[in-house]
C-alpha positions as CSV (number, residue, x, y, z in Angstrom):
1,X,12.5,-2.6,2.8
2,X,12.4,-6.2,3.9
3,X,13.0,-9.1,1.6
4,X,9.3,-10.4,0.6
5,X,8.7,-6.5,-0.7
6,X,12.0,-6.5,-2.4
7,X,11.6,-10.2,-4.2
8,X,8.1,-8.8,-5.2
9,X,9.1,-5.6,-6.7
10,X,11.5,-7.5,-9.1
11,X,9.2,-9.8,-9.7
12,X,6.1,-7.1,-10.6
13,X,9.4,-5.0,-12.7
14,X,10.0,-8.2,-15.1
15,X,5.7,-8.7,-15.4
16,X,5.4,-4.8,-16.3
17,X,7.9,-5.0,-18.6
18,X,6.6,-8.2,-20.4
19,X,3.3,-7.4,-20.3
20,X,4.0,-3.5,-21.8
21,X,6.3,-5.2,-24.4
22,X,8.9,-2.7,-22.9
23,X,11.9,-4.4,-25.0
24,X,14.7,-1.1,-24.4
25,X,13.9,-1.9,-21.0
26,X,15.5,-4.1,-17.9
27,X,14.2,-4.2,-13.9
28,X,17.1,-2.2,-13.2
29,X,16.1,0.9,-15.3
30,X,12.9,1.4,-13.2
31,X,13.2,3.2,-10.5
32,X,11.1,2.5,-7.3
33,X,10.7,6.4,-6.5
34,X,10.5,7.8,-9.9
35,X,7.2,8.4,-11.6
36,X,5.4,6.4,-13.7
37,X,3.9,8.2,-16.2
38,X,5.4,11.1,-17.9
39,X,8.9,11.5,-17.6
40,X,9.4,8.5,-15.4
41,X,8.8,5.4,-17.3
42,X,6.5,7.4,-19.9
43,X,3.6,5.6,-19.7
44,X,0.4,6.6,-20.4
45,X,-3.0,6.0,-19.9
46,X,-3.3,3.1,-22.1
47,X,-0.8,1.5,-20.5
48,X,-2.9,1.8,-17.4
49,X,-5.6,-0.2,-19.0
50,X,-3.5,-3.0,-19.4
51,X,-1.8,-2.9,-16.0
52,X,-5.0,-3.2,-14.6
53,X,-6.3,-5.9,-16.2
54,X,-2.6,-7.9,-15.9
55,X,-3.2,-7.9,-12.6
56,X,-6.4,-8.8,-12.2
57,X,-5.1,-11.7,-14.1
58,X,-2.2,-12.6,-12.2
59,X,-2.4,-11.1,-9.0
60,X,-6.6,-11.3,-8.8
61,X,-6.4,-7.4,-7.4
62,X,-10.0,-6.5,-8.5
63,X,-10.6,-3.5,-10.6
64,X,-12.5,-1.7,-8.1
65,X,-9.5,-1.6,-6.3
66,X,-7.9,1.0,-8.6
67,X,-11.5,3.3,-9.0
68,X,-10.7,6.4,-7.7
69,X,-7.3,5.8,-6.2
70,X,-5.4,7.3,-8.8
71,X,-2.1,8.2,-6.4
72,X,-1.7,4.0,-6.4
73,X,-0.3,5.5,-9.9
74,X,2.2,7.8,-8.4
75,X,5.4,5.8,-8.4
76,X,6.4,2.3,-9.1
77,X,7.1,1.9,-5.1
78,X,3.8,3.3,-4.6
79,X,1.7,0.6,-7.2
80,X,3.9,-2.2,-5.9
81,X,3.2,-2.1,-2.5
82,X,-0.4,-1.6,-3.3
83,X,-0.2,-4.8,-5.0
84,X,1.8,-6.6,-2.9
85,X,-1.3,-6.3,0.0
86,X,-4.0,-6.6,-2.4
87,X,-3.1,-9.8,-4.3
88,X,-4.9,-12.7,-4.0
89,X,-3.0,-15.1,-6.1
């Protein structure tokens, strides 16, 4: 992983856990690889919702983006990169 994807992903863990109000929870304790809903960060559909529209926000990804793409969703890596070459802002 080179360093812009690396400074990004600790960047996108500390907005995730702000924006979710995730207060038990630091960057280090997500995992790039592990899943992100159910037993991985145990998120759920609601939570979604509000990572889509926080990045719309601050990243201006367009919600379109995400129709029908739900494997963006798969992993933290996975949504991060997808991000990353999305964002506009």
């Amino acid at each position: 992983m080179d360093e812009n994807t690396k400074q990004f992903r600790e960047e996108f863990k500390r907005d995730l856990i702000e924006w979710l109000q995730l207060e038990d929870k630091s960057p280090a304790d997500i995992v790039d690889d592990a899943p992100i809903f159910g037993e991985g960060m145990a998120l759920d559909s609601l939570d979604a919702v509000e990572i889509v529209v926080m990045l719309q926000r601050k990243y201006g990804v367009p919600q379109k983006d995400f129709e029908g793409n739900r494997e963006v969703f798969a992993t933290f890596a996975t949504l991060s990169d997808f991000v990353q070459q999305r964002r506009t802002k």
